[in-house]
TITIGU-228950 format. One record per residue (C-alpha): residue in three letters; chain; x, y, z; residue number from 1. Coordinates in Angstrom, 1 decimal, decimal comma, always signed. Each point is the difference from the previous one (the first is absolute). Layout:
residues N
('ALA' 'A' (X Y Z) NUM)
...
This chain:
residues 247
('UNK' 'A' (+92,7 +92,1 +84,5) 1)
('UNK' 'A' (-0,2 -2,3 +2,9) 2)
('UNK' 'A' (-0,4 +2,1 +3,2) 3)
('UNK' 'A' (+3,4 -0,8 +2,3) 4)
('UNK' 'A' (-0,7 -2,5 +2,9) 5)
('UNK' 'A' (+2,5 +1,0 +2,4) 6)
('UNK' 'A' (+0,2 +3,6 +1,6) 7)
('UNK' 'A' (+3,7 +0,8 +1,7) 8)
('UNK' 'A' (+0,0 +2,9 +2,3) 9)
('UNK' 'A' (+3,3 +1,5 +1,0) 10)
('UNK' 'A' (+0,9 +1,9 +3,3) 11)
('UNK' 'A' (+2,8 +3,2 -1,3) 12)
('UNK' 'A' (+2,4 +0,7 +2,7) 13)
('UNK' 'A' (+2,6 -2,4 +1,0) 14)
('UNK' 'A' (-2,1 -2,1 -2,5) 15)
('UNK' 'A' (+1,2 +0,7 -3,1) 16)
('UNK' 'A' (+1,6 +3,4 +0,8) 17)
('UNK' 'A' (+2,1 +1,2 +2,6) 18)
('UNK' 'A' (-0,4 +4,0 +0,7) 19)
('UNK' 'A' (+1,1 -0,3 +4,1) 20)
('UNK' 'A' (-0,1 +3,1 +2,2) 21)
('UNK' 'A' (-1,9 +1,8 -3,2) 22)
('UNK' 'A' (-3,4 -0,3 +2,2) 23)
('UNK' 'A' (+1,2 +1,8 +3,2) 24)
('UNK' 'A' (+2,0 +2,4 -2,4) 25)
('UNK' 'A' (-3,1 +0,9 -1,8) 26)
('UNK' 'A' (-2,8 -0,2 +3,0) 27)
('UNK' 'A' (+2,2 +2,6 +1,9) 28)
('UNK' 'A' (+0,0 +2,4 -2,9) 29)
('UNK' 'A' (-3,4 -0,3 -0,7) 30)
('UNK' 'A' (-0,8 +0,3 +3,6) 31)
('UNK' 'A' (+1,9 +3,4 +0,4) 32)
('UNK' 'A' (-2,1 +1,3 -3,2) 33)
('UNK' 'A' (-3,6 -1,1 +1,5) 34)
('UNK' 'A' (+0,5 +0,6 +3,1) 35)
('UNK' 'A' (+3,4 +2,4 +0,5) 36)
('UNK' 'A' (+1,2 -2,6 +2,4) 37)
('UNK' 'A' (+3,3 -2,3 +0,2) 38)
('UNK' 'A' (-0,5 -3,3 +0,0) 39)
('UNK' 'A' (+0,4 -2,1 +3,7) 40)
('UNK' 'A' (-2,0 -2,9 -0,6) 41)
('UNK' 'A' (+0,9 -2,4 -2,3) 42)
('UNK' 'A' (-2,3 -3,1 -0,7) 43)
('UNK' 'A' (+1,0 -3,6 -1,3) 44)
('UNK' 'A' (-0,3 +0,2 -3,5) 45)
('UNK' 'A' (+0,1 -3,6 -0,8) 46)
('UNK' 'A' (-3,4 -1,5 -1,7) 47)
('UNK' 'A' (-2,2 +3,3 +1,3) 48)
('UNK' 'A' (-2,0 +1,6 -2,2) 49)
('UNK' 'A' (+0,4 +4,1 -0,9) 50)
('UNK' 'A' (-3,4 +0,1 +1,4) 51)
('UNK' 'A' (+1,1 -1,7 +3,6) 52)
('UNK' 'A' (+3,8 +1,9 -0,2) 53)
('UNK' 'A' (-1,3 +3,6 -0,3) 54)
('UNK' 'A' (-2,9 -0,6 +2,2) 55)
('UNK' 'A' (+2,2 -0,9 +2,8) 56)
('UNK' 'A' (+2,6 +2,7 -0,6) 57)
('UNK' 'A' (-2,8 +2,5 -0,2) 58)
('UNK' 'A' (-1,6 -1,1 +3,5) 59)
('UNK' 'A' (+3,9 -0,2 +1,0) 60)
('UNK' 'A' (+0,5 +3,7 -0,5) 61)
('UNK' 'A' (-3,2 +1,7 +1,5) 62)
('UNK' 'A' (-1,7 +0,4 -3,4) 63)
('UNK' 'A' (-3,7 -2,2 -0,7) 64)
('UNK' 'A' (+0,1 -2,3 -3,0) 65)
('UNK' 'A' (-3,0 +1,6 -1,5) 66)
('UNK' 'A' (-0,3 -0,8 -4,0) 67)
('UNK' 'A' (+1,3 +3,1 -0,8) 68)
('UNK' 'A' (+3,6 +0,0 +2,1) 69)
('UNK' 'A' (+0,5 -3,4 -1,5) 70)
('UNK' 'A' (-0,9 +1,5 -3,7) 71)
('UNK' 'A' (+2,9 +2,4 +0,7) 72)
('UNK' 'A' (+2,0 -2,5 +1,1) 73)
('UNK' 'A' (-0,3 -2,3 -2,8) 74)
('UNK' 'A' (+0,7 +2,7 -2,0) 75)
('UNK' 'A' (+3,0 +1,4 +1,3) 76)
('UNK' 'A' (+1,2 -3,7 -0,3) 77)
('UNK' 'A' (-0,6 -0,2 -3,5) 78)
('UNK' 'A' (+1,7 +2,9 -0,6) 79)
('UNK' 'A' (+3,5 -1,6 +1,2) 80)
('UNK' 'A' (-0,4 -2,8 -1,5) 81)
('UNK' 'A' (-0,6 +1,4 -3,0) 82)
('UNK' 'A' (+2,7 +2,9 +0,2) 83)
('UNK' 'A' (+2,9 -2,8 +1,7) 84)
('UNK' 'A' (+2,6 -1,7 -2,5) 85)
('UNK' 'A' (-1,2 -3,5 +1,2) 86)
('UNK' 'A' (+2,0 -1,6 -2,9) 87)
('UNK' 'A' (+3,2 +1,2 +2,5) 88)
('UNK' 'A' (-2,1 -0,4 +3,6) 89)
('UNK' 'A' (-0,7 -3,9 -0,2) 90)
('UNK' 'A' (+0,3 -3,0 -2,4) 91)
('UNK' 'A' (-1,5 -3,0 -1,2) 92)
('UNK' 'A' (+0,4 -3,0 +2,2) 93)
('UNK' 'A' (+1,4 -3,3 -1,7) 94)
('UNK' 'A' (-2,0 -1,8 -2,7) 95)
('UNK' 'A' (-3,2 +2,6 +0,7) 96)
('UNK' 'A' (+0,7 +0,4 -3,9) 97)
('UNK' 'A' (+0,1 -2,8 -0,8) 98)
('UNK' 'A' (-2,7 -1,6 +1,1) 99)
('UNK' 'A' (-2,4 +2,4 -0,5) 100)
('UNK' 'A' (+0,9 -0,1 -3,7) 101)
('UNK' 'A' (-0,5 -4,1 +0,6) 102)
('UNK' 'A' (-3,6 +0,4 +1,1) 103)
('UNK' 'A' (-1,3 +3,3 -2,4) 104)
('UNK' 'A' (+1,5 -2,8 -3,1) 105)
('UNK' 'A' (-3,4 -2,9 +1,3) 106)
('UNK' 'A' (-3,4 +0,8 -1,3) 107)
('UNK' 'A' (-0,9 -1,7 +3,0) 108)
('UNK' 'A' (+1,5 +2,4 +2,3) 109)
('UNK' 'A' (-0,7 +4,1 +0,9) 110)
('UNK' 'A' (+1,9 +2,0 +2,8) 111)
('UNK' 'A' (-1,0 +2,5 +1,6) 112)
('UNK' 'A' (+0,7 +1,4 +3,8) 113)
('UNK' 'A' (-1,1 +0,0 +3,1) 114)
('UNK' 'A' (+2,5 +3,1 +1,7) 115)
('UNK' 'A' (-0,7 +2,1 +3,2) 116)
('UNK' 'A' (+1,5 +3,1 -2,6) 117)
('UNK' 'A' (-2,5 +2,3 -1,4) 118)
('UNK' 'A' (-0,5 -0,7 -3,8) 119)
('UNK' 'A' (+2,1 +2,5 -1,2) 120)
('UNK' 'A' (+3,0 -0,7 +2,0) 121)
('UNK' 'A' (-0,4 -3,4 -0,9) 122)
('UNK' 'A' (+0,4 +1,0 -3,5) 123)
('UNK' 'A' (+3,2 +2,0 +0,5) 124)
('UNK' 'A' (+1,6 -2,5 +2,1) 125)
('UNK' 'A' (-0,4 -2,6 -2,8) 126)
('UNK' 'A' (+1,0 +1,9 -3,2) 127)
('UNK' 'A' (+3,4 +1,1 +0,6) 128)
('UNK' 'A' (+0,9 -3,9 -0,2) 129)
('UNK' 'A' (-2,8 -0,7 -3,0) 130)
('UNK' 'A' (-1,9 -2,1 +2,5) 131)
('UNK' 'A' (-3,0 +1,2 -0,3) 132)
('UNK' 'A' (+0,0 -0,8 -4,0) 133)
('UNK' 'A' (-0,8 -3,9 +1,3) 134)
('UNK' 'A' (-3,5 +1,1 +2,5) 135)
('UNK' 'A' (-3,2 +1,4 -0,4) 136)
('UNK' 'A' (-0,2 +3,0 +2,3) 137)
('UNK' 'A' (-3,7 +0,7 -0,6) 138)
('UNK' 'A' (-1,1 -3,5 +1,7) 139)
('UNK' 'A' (+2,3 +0,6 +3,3) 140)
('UNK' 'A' (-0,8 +0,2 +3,4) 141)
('UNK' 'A' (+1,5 +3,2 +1,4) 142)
('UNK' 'A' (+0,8 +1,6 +3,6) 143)
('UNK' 'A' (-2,9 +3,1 -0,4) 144)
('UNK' 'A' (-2,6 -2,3 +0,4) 145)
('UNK' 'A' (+0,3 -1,8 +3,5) 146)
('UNK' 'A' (+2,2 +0,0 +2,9) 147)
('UNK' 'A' (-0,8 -4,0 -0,5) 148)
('UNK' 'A' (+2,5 -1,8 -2,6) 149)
('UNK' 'A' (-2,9 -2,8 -0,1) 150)
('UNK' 'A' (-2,4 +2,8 -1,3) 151)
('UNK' 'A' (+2,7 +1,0 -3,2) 152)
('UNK' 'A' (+0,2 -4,0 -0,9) 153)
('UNK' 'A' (-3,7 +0,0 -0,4) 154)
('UNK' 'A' (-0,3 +2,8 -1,9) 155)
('UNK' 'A' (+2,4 -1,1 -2,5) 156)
('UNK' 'A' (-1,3 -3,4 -0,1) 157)
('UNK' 'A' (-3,2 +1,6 -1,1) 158)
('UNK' 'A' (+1,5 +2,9 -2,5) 159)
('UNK' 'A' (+2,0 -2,8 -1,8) 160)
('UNK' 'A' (-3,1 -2,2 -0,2) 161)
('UNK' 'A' (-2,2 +2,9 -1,1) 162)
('UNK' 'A' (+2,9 +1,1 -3,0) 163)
('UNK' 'A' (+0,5 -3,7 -1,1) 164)
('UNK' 'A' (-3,7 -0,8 +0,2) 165)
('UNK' 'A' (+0,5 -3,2 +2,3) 166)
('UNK' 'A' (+0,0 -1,1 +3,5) 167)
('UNK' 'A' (+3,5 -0,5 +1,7) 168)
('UNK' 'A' (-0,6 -3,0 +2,9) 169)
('UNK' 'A' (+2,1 +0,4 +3,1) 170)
('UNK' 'A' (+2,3 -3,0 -1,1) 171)
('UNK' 'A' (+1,0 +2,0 -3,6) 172)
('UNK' 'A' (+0,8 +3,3 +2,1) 173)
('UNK' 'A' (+3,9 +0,6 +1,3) 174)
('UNK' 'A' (+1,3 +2,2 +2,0) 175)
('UNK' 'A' (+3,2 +0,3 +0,3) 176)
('UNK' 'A' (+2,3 +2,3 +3,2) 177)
('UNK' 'A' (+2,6 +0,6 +2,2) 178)
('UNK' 'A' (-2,2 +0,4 +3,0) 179)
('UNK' 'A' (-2,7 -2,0 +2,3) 180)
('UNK' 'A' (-2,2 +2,8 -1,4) 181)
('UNK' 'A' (-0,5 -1,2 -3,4) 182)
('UNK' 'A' (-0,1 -3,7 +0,8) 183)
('UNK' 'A' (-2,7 +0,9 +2,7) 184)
('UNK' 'A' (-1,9 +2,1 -2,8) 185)
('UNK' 'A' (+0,4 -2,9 -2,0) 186)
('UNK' 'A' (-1,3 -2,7 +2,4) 187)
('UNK' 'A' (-2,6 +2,4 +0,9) 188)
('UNK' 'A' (-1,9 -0,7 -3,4) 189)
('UNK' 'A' (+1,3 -3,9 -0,1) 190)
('UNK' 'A' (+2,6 +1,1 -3,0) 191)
('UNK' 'A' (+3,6 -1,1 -0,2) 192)
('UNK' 'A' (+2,1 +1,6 +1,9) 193)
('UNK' 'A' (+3,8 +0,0 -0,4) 194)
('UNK' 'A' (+2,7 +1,4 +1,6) 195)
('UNK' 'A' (+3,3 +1,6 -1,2) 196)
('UNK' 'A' (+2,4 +0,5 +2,5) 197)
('UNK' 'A' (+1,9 +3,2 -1,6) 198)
('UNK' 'A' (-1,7 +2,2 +2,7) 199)
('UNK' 'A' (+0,5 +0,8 +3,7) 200)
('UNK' 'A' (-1,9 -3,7 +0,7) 201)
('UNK' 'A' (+1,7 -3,5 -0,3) 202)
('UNK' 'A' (-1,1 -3,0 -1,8) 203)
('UNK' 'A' (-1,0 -1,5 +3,6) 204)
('UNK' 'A' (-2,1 +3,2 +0,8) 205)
('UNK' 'A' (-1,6 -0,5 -3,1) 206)
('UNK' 'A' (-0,3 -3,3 +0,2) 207)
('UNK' 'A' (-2,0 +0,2 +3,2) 208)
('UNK' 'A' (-1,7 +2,6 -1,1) 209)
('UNK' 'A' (-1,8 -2,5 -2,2) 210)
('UNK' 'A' (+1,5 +0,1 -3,4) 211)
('UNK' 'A' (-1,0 -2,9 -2,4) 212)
('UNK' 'A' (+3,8 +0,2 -1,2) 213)
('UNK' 'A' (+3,1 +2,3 +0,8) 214)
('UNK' 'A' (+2,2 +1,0 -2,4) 215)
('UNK' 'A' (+3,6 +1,3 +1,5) 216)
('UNK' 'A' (+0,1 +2,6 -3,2) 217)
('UNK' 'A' (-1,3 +0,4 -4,0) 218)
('UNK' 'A' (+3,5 -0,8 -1,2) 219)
('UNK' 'A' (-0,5 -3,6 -1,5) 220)
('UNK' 'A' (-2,7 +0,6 -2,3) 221)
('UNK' 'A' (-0,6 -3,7 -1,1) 222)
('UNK' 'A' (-0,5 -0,3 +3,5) 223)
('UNK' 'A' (-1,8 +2,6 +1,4) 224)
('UNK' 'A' (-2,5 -0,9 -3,4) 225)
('UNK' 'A' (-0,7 -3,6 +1,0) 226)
('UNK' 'A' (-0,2 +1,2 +3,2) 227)
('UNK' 'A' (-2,9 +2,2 -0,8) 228)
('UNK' 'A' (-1,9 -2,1 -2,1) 229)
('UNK' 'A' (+0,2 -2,8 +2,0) 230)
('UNK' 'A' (-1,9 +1,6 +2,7) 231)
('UNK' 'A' (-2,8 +0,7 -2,6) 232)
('UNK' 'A' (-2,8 -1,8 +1,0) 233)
('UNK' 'A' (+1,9 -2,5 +1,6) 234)
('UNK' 'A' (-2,5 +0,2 +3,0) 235)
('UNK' 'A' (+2,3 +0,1 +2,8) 236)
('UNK' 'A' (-0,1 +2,6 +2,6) 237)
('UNK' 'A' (+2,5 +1,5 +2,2) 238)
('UNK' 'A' (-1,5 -2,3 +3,3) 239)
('UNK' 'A' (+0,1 -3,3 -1,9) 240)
('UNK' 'A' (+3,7 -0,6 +0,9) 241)
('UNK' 'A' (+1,4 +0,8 -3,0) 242)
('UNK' 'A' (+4,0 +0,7 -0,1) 243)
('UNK' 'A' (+0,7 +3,9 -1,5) 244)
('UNK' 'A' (+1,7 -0,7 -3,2) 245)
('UNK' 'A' (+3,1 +2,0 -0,1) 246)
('UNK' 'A' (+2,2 +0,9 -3,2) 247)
């Protein structure tokens, strides 16, 4: 079989799913377990990593992030999202169906994520909508590892290359999210970087963040498809004056 040559690495939240208020919900509860304490700071979620979220709320409420508070954390987070009817607490945003089922139909093509969520909420947050039938979850880049989104990219870039026996070149890598985050995080490794304006950032913000091409949802999957694929080693960068593509 002839090893894929383009690698397509989704952001989650306001991405492809839309859970809002479920982060805040669930840090305060898992807060008041670890540490018996309400919750009075809340953090920006937006494009953070678990890693960067719970070591700021940790410092926020008097408590070190030592590995073993954040263990708890993580845990206590896994816990809600794997005990919280998610099927009933968000939805799949338009055409995130859709076109995931476009790109898991090439050979040339394999998905994956690059998510501030911890692996297994990652997981839940996909499968109540069968999303997660359409990416490989063992090759993402998840938010345990660094409180720097750049740092999940590359490790997905090499997991994918490591499963699939080959070497993905910046210009075959996509990364696709709502936020300046994950177009910085793309940049960052000289991969594509495109923006999808479903989130709390507009198409200009990501625009100016840098974004090779800005898409103003997934709805129009013809569109959104040659949308991706064109930017495949097309070369361009997001300082060479090109105009965001929008659909």
């Amino acid at each position: 079989m002839t090893a894929p040559s383009t690698l397509v690495l989704w952001d989650i939240d306001l991405t492809l799913v839309d859970y809002s208020g479920i982060g805040r919900r669930w840090y305060g509860e898992a807060l008041t377990t670890v540490l018996g304490v309400e919750i009075s700071h809340v953090p920006v979620f937006p494009g953070r990593t678990e890693r960067s979220i719970t070591t700021e709320i940790l410092l926020a409420h008097d408590a070190e992030p030592t590995e073993d508070n954040i263990a708890r954390m993580y845990a206590e987070l896994v816990r809600l999202a794997t005990e919280d009817d998610l099927a009933t607490a968000g939805r799949a945003l338009p055409g995130a169906t859709e076109i995931l089922a476009a790109l898991a139909d090439r050979d040339d093509v394999v998905q994956s994520l690059v998510t501030g969520n911890l692996p297994e909420v990652a997981a839940h947050k996909l499968i109540p909508f069968g999303l997660d039938g359409f990416i490989d979850l063992e090759i993402g880049g998840y938010g345990t590892l660094s409180e720097d989104r750049h740092e999940l990219v590359l490790a997905a870039i090499g997991a994918a290359g490591d499963k699939h026996a080959t070497t993905f070149t910046p210009d075959s890598v996509i990364v696709i999210g709502d936020t300046p985050h994950d177009i910085a995080a793309a940049l960052h490794h000289d991969a594509v970087g495109i923006g999808v304006a479903t989130g709390r950032h507009t198409a200009e913000q990501l625009a100016a963040a840098g974004a090779h091409a800005v898409l103003d949802d997934l709805s129009d999957t013809p569109a959104v498809l040659a949308c991706l694929l064109g930017c495949v080693g097309s070369g361009t960068r997001a300082n060479g004056g090109r105009i965001p593509f929008r659909a």
